[in-house]
C-alpha positions in Angstrom: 40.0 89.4 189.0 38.8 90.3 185.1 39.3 88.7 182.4 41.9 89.9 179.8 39.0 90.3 177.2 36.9 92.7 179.4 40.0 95.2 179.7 40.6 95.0 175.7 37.3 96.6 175.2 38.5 99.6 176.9 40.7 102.1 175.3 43.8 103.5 176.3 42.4 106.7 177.9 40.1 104.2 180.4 42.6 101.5 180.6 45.3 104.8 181.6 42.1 105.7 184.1 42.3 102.6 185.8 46.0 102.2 186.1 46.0 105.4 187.8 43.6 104.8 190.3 45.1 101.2 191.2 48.4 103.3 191.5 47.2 106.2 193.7 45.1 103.9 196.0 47.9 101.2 195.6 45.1 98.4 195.0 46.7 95.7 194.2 49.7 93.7 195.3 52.2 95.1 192.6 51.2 98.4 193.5 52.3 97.9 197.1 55.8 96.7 195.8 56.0 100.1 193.5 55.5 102.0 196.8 57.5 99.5 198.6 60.5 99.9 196.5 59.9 103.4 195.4 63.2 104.4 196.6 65.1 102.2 194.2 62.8 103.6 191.7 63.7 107.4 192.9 67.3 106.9 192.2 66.3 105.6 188.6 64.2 108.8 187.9 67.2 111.3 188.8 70.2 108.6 186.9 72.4 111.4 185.4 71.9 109.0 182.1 68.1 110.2 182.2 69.2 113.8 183.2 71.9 114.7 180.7 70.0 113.0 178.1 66.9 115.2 178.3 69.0 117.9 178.2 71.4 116.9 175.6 74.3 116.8 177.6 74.8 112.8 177.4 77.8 112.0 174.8 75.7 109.9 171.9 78.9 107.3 172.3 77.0 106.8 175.7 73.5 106.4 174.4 74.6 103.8 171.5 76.2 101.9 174.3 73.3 102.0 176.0 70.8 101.3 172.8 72.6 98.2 172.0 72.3 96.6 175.5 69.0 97.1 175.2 68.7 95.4 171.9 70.6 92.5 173.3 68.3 92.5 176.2 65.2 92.4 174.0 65.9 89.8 171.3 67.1 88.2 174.8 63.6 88.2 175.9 61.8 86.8 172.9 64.1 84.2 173.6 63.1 83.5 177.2 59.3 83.7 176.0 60.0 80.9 174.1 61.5 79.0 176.6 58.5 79.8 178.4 56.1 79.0 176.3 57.5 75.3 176.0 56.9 74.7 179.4 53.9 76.0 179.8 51.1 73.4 181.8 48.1 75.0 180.2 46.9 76.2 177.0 45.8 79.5 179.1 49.6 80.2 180.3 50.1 80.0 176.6 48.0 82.2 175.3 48.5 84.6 178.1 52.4 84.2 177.4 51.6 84.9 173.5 49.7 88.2 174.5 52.6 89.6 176.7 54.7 89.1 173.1 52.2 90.9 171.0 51.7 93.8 173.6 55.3 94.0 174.0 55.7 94.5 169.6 54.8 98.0 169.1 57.7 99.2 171.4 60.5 96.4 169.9 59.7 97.8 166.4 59.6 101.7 167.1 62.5 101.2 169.3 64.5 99.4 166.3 63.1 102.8 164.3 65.1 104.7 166.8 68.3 102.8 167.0 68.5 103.0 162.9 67.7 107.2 163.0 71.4 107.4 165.5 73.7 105.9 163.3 73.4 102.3 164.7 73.8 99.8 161.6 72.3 96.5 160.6 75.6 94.8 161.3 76.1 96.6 164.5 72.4 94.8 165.6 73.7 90.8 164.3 76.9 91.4 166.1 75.0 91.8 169.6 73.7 88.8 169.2 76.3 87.0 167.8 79.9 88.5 169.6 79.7 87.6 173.4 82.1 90.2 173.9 79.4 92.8 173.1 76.7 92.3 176.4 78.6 93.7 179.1 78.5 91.8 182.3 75.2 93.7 184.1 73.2 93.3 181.1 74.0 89.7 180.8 73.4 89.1 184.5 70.1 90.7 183.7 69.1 88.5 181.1 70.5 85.8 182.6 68.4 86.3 185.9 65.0 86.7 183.7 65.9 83.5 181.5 66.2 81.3 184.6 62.9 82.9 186.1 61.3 81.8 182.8 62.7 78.5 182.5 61.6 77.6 186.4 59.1 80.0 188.0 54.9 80.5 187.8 53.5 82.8 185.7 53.3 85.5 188.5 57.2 84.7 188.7 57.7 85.5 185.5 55.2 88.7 185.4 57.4 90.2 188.4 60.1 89.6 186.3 59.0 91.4 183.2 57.0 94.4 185.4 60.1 96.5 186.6 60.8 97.2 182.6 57.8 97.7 181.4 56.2 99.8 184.1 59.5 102.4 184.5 59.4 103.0 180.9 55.5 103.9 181.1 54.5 107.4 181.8 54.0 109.0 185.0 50.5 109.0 185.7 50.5 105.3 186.0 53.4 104.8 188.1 56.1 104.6 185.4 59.0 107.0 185.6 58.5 107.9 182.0 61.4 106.6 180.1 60.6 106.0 176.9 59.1 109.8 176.0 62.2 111.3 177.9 64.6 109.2 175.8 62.4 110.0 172.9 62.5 114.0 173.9 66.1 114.0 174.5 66.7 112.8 171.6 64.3 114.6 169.1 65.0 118.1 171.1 68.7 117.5 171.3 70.3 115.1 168.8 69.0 115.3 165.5 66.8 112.6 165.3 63.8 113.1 163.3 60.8 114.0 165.9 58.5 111.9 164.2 60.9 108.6 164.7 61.4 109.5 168.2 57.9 110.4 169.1 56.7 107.5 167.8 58.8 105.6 170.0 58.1 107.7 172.9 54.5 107.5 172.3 54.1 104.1 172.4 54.1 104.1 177.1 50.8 105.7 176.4 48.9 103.9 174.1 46.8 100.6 174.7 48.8 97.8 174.0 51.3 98.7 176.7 48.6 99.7 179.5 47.1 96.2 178.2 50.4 94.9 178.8 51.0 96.3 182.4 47.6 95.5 183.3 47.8 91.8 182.4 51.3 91.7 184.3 49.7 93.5 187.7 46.8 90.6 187.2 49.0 88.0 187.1 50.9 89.1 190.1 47.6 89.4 192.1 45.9 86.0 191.2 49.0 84.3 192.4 49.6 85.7 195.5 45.9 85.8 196.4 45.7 82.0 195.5 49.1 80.7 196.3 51.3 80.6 199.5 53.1 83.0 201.7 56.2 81.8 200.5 55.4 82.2 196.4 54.3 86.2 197.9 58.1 86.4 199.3 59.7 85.0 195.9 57.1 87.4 193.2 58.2 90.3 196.1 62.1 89.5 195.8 62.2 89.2 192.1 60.4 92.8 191.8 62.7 93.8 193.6 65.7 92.5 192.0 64.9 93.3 188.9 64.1 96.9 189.7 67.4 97.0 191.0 68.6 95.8 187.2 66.7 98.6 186.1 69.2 100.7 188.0 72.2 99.1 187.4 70.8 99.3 183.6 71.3 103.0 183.1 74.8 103.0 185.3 75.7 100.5 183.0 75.6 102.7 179.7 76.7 105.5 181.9 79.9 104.4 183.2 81.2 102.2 180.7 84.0 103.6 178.8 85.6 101.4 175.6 88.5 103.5 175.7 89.8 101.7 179.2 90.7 98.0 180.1 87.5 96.6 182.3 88.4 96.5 186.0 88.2 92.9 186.7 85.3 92.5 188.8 83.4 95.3 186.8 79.7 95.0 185.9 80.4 98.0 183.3 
C-alpha cells in the first residue's frame, strides 16, 4: 500500500497509467468486483438514457429530471461526509474523509455549471433540498442506503459505497463507462449547451483530482480487506454491488419517470 502523498506527485497522465494497468490486470480487490459485476455495469453502458442522449434523441424534460436527482443526491453526500467525519476514530480517517470532499469539488462545481446552461434555475436547486416531494423514491433509497453506510460502517465500507459513482462516470480506459464526457457530448453536440460549459464538465473524469479520488477509494478498499476479516470482505463486496445496482436503477429512474401520470403505488420512478 502507498501513501496518498506519493500518488499526488504524479500527474493525471501517470496516475490514468496506473489505473489502467490495475484495471486490465485486475490488481487489486476492487478491480476484481468491477469484473465481478461487470454485467450490472454492461447494462448501465447500453441504458437507452445514455444512448438517446448521445444522440440527442432523449426529451431534455427527461434529462432535468434526471439533473436534479443528481443534485439531490450530491448535496446529499456532503451531508453524509459530515456525518462521517463526526465519527471518525482517527485524525487519519479524517483527513482521508476531507480529501475524498476536495477531490470530489471539481465535478460538484462544473456539474452546477451544466445544470444552470439547461434552463435549471436557482429556485429549482433550493427546492430539491427543501420539498420532499421532489427526490423520487430510487434516489432517496440511494441516498438513504449511502447515509446509513456512513453513519455505521469502516472506511473501506464507506469507499465501496462511494466507488460505483465515481468510477462509472470516469472514462473508459480506467474501467469507468464514461458518463460524464457522454452526457457532456450529448449535450454540447445535441442541445444547445455551450461546448465549453459542457466540456468542462465532461473533462473533469480525466483530470487528476478524480483519478486521485478513485485511487484513494480502490486503497481503501484493499487495506481493509487485506487487514480485516472474511466477513468485512463479504460486506465492502455486497455494498459494491448494491450500489452499482443504484447506479442502474439511477438512469431508469430519470428515464421512466413521467410527471404527467399518477405514481403507481409501489413505484421507485
Amino acid at each position: 500500500m502507498r501513501s496518498l502523498l506519493t500518488y499526488e506527485t504524479k500527474n493525471a497522465d501517470q496516475l490514468k497509467t496506473q489505473l489502467r494497468d490495475d484495471y486490465v490486470n485486475t490488481r487489486s480487490f476492487a478491480d476484481r468486483l468491477r469484473r465481478e459485476f461487470d454485467y450490472v455495469w454492461k447494462k448501465i453502458d447500453v441504458h437507452p438514457f445514455l444512448v438517446e442522449l448521445e444522440n440527442g434523441k432523449l426529451p431534455i424534460s427527461k434529462y432535468k429530471t434526471y439533473a436534479l436527482q443528481n443534485y439531490f443526491y450530491l448535496i446529499e453526500e456532503h451531508r453524509s461526509a459530515s456525518a462521517a467525519i463526526a465519527r471518525a476514530h482517527t485524525s487519519a480517517d479524517v483527513l482521508l474523509l476531507r480529501k475524498w470532499g476536495k477531490y470530489f469539488e471539481p465535478e460538484f462545481e462544473r456539474y452546477v455549471g451544466i445544470m444552470r446552461a439547461v434552463g435549471i434555475t436557482e429556485e429549482e436547486l433550493e427546492r430539491v433540498t427543501m420539498d420532499p416531494r421532489i427526490p423520487l423514491p430510487a434516489a432517496r433509497a440511494y441516498v438513504d442506503f449511502t447515509y446509513k453506510t456512513y453513519c455505521t460502517g469502516t472506511m473501506g465500507e464507506l469507499a465501496a459505497c462511494l466507488l460505483p459513482c465515481a468510477w462509472s462516470y470516469s472514462i473508459r480506459e480506467v474501467g469507468g463507462l464514461g458518463c460524464a464526457p457522454r452526457i457532456a457530448k450529448g449535450l454540447g453536440d445535441h442541445y444547445g449547451v455551450d461546448r465549453e460549459v459542457a466540456f468542462a464538465y465532461g473533462n473533469y473524469a480525466s483530470e487528476k483530482p478524480n483519478f486521485l479520488e478513485l485511487i484513494s477509494l480502490k486503497e481503501t478498499i484493499s487495506k481493509e480487506t487485506q487487514e480485516g476479516s472474511d466477513e468485512l470482505a463479504v460486506r465492502i463486496r455486497e455494498i459494491f454491488r448494491r450500489c452499482s445496482e443504484y447506479e442502474y436503477i439511477w438512469w431508469d429512474l430519470a428515464y421512466k419517470h413521467d410527471p404527467n401520470k399518477e405514481r403507481e403505488l409501489g413505484s421507485f420512478f
